[in-house]
C-alpha positions as CSV (number, residue, x, y, z in Angstrom):
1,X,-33.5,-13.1,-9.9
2,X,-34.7,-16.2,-7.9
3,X,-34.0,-17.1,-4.3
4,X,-32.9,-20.8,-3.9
5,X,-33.2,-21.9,-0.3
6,X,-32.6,-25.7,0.8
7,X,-35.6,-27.0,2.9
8,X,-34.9,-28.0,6.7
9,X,-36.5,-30.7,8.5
10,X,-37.6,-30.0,12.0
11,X,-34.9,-31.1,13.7
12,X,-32.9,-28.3,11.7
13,X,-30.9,-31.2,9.4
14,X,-30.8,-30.0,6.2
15,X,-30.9,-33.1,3.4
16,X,-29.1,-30.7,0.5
17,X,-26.5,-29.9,3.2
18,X,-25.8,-33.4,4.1
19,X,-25.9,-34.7,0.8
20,X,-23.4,-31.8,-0.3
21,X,-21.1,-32.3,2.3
22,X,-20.6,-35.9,1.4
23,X,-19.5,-34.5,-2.6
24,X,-15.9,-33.9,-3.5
25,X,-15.0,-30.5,-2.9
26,X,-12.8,-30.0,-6.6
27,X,-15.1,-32.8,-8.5
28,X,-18.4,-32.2,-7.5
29,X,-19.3,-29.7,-5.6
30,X,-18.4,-26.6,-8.3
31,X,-20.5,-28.3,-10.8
32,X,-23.3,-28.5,-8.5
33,X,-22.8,-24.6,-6.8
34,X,-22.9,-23.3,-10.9
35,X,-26.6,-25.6,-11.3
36,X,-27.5,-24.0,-8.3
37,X,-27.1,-20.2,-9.7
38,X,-28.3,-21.1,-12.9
39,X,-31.3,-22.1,-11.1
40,X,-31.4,-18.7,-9.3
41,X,-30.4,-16.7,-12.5
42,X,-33.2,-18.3,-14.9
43,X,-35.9,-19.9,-12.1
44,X,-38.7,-21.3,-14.4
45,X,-37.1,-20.4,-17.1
46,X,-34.5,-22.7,-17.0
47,X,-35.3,-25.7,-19.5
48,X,-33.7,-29.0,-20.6
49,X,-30.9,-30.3,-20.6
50,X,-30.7,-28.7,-16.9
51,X,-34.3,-28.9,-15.6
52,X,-37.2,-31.5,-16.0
53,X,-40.5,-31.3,-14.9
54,X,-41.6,-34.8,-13.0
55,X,-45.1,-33.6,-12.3
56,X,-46.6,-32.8,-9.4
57,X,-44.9,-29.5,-9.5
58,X,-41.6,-31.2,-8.3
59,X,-38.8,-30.9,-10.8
60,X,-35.5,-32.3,-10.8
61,X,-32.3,-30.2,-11.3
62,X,-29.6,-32.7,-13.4
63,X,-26.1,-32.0,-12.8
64,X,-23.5,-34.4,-14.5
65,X,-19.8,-33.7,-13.0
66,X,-16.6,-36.1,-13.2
67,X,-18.0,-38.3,-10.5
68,X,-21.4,-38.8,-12.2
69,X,-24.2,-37.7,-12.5
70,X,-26.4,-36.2,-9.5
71,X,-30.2,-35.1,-9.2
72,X,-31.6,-32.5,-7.0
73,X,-35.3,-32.2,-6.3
74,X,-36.8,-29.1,-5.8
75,X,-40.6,-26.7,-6.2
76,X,-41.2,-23.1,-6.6
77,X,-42.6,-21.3,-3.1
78,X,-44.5,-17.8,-3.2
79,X,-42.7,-15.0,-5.4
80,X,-39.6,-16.1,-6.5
81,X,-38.6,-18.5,-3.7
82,X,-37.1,-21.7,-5.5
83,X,-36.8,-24.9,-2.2
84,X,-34.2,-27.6,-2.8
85,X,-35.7,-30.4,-0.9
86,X,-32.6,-33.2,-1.4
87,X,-30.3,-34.6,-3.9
88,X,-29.2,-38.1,-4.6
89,X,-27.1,-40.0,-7.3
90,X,-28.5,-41.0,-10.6
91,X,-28.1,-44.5,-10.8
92,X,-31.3,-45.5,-12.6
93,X,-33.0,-44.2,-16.1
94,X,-35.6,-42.1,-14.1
95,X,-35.9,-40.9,-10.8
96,X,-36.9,-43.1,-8.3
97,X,-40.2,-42.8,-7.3
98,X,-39.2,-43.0,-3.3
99,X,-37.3,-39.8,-4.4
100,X,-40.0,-38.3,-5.8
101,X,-42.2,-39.1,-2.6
102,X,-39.8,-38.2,-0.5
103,X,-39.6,-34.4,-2.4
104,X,-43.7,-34.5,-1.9
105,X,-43.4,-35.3,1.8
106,X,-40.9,-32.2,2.2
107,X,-42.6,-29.7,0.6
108,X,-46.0,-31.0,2.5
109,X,-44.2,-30.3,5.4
110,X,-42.7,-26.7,4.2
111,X,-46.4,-25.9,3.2
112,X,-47.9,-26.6,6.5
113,X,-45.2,-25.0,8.5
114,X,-46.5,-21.8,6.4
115,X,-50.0,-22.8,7.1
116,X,-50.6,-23.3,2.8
117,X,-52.8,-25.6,1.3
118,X,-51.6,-27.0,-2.0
């Protein structure tokens, strides 16, 4: 079993919290909370269709609900520890690459708060 844990900014906002929050509660949200303990049931094991690996060790989690389809951004951490850095709306082909930066700059941030070196 994996622990999935949404990464905090220093100010204590959460990006996956205020992202979530913003979802419809009966058309989003369930589709996204069953991703989310997939993710924690199967951890690297979990493949495509679900999970792809956008390099860098950052992967993207695809959930497709009846509003569309969303992306969340995450890394593994020591052990089993799985960190959700944001989510957005797919609206291109591929991920964005200001998402993709913006998933590096987290986990920088998470790593030095843990005094890690990548």
């Amino acid at each position: 079993m994996w622990t999935v844990e949404y990464f905090k900014k220093d100010n204590g906002r959460c990006p996956t919290d205020d992202f979530l929050k913003d979802l419809s509660p009966k058309k989003d949200q369930p589709y996204i909370l069953n991703a989310f303990k997939q993710l924690e049931e199967h951890g690297n094991n979990l493949r495509r269709p679900h999970v792809e690996n956008l390099g860098d060790d950052i992967y993207e989690l695809r959930v497709k609900t009846i509003n569309g389809q969303f992306r969340f951004l995450y890394f593994f951490f020591v052990g089993n520890t799985i960190v959700v850095t944001h989510g957005f709306k797919k609206k291109t082909e591929r991920v964005p690459e200001p998402e993709k930066k913006l998933a590096q700059e987290y986990r920088r941030i998470y790593y030095d708060r843990y005094g890690i070196k990548p």
